[in-house]
C-alpha positions in Angstrom: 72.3 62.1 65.5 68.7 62.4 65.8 67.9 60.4 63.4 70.3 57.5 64.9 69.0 57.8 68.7 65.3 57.5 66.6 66.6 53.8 64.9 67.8 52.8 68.3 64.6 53.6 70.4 62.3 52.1 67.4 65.0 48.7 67.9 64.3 48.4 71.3 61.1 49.1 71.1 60.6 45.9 68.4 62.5 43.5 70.6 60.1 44.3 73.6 57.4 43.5 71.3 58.7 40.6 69.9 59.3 39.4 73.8 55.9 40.1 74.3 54.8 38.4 71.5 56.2 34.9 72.3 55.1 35.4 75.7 51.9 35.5 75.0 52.1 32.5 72.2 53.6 30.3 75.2 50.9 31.2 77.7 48.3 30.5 74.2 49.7 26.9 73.9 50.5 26.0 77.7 49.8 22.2 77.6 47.2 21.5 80.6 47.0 17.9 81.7 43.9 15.8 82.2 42.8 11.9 83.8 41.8 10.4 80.4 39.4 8.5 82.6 38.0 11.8 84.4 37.8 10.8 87.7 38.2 14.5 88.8 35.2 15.4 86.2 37.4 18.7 84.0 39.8 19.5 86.8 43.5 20.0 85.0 47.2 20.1 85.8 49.9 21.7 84.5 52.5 19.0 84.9 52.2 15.7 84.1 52.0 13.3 86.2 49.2 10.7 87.8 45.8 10.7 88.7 45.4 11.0 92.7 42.3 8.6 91.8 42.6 6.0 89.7 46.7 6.1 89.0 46.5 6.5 85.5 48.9 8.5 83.5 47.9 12.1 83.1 47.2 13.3 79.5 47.3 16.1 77.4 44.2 17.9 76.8 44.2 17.3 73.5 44.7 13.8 73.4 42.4 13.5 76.7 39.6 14.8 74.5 40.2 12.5 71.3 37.5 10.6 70.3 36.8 7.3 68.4 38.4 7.2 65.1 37.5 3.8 63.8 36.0 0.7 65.1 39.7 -1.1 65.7 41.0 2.4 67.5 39.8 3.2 71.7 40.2 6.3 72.4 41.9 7.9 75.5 39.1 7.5 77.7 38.7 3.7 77.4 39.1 1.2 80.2 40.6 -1.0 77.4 44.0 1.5 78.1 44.4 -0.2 81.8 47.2 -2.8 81.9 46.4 -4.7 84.8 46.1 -8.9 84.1 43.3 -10.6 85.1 42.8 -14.3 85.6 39.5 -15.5 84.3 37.2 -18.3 85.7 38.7 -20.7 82.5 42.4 -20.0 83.7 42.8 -17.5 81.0 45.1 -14.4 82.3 43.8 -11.9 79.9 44.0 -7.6 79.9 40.8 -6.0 79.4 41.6 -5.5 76.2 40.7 -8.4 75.5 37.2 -8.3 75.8 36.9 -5.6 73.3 34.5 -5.9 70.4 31.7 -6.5 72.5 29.3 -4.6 74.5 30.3 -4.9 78.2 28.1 -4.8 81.1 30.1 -5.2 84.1 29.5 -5.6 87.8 32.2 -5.9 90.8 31.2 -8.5 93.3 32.3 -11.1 95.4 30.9 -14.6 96.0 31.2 -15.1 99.6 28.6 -12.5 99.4 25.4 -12.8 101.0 23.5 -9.6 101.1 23.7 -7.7 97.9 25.8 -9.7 95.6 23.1 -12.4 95.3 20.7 -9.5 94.3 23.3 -7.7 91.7 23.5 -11.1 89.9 19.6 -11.3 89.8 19.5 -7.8 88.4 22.0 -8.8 85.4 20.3 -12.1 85.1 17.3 -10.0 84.7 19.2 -7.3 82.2 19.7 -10.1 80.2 16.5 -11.9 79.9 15.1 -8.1 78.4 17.2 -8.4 76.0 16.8 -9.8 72.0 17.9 -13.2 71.7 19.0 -12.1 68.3 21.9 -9.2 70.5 23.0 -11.8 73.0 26.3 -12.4 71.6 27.5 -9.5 71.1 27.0 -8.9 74.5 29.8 -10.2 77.3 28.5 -10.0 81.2 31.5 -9.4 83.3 31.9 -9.7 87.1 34.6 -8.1 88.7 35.5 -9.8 92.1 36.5 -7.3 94.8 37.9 -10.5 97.0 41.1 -11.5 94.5 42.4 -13.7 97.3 39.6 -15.7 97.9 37.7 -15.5 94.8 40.2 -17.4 92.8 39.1 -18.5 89.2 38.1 -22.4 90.4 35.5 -20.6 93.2 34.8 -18.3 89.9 33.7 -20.8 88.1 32.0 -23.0 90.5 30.0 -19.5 90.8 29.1 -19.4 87.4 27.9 -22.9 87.0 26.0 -22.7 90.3 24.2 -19.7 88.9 23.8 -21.0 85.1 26.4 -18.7 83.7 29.0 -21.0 82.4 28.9 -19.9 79.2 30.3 -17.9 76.3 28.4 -14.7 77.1 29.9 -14.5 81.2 33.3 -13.6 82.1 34.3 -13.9 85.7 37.7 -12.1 86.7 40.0 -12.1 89.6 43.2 -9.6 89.7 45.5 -8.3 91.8 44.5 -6.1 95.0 45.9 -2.8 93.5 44.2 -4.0 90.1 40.9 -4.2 91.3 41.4 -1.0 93.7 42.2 1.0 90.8 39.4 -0.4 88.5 36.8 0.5 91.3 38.1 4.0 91.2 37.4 3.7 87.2 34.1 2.7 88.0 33.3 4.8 91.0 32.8 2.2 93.0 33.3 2.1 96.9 34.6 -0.7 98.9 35.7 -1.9 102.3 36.7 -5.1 104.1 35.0 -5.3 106.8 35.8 -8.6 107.9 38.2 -11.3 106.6 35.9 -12.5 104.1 33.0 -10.0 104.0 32.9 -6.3 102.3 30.4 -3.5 102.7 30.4 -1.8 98.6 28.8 0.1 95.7 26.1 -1.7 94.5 26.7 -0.3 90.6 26.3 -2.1 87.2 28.2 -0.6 84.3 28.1 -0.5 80.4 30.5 0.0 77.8 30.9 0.0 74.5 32.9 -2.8 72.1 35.6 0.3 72.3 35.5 0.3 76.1 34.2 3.6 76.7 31.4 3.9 79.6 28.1 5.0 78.2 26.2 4.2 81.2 25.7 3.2 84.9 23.4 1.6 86.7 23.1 2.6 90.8 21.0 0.4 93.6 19.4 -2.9 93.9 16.6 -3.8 92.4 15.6 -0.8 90.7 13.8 -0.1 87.5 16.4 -1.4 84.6 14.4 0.1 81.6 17.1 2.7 80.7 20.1 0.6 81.1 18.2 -2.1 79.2 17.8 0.4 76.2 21.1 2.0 76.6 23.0 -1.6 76.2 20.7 -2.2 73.1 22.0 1.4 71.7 25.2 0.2 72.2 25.0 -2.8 70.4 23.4 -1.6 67.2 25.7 1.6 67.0 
């Protein structure tokens, strides 16, 4: 009898365990959910959902961390994973993932602009001056309007022939509002209308590489463009 009431303690006592056991294993492997983009630097969720910042689709940790694999493959955290359309200065409607395979240096402006715009596109003229002739082309220069509905691609490209950049190596884009608001928030950069056809914003010039990824930015007017300079040539010789 003893020995019976000793088997059923000792079962009871195994199933608790095992309980225990897979308790624990589910806590191990809880999935925790990240922006790929990580506008919220390592701040995680454990539900999926969207990012309060730029909208995108919330992703497991693992696959939030994944890096490069080849030079065809981007990797969660590229901008190249937006699906937004954008109407270029040619009449193109393109997705940003169509500008991969080059090194990106991107600015959002708007060409009604008359304060700091006019400065940003000296500062990239002045990037690209500083740079090899012999890297040029595999470098695309790409201006973001934050004005969609007045900036459409014929003011675009009166724009870029008016400033000498109607060329192979300039992209000028107009989206949608809610495609441009959620690239700022990509890019960290602040805007407001402050009057039908004038905007107060971030002055910020950002580069990525062919796969999309940021790898630098830029912050102010007129400042010292030595590192950004180097960090675009990095980029291109990787």
């Amino acid at each position: 009898m003893n020995y019976l009431k000793y088997i059923a303690i000792m079962s009871v006592a195994l199933l608790a365990l095992s309980a225990c056991n897979v308790g624990n294993s589910k806590n191990k492997n809880e999935v925790l959910y990240q922006c790929p983009m990580k506008c919220e630097a390592e701040k995680t969720y454990q539900a999926e959902g969207a990012c309060p910042v730029c909208k995108m689709d919330l992703k497991p940790m693992a696959a939030a961390d994944e890096k490069i694999l080849g030079t065809d493959e981007i990797s969660e955290t590229s901008i190249f994973n937006l699906t937004t359309k954008w109407n270029t200065e040619k009449g193109n409607t393109i997705l940003l993932e169509d500008l991969k395979g080059k090194t990106l240096v991107m600015v959002m402006i708007y060409t009604t602009c008359k304060a700091a715009c006019p400065r940003l596109v000296a500062d990239m003229r002045n990037i690209e001056k500083q740079i090899p002739k012999v890297l040029i082309s595999k470098i695309n220069f790409v201006f973001v309007s934050i004005d969609p509905e007045t900036d459409t691609p014929e003011k675009l490209k009166a724009f870029a022939i008016e400033n000498f950049m109607d060329d192979d190596q300039h992209t000028f884009l107009q989206g949608t509002e809610s495609g441009v608001r959620e690239f700022s928030n990509v890019l960290a950069v602040k805007y407001k209308q402050i009057s039908p056809m004038d905007f107060s914003h971030s002055n910020i010039i950002s580069v990525f590489s062919p796969q999309g990824e940021l790898v630098h930015q830029q912050e102010g007017l007129g400042v010292d463009n030595k590192v950004t300079i180097s960090k675009i040539i990095e980029t291109v010789n990787k």
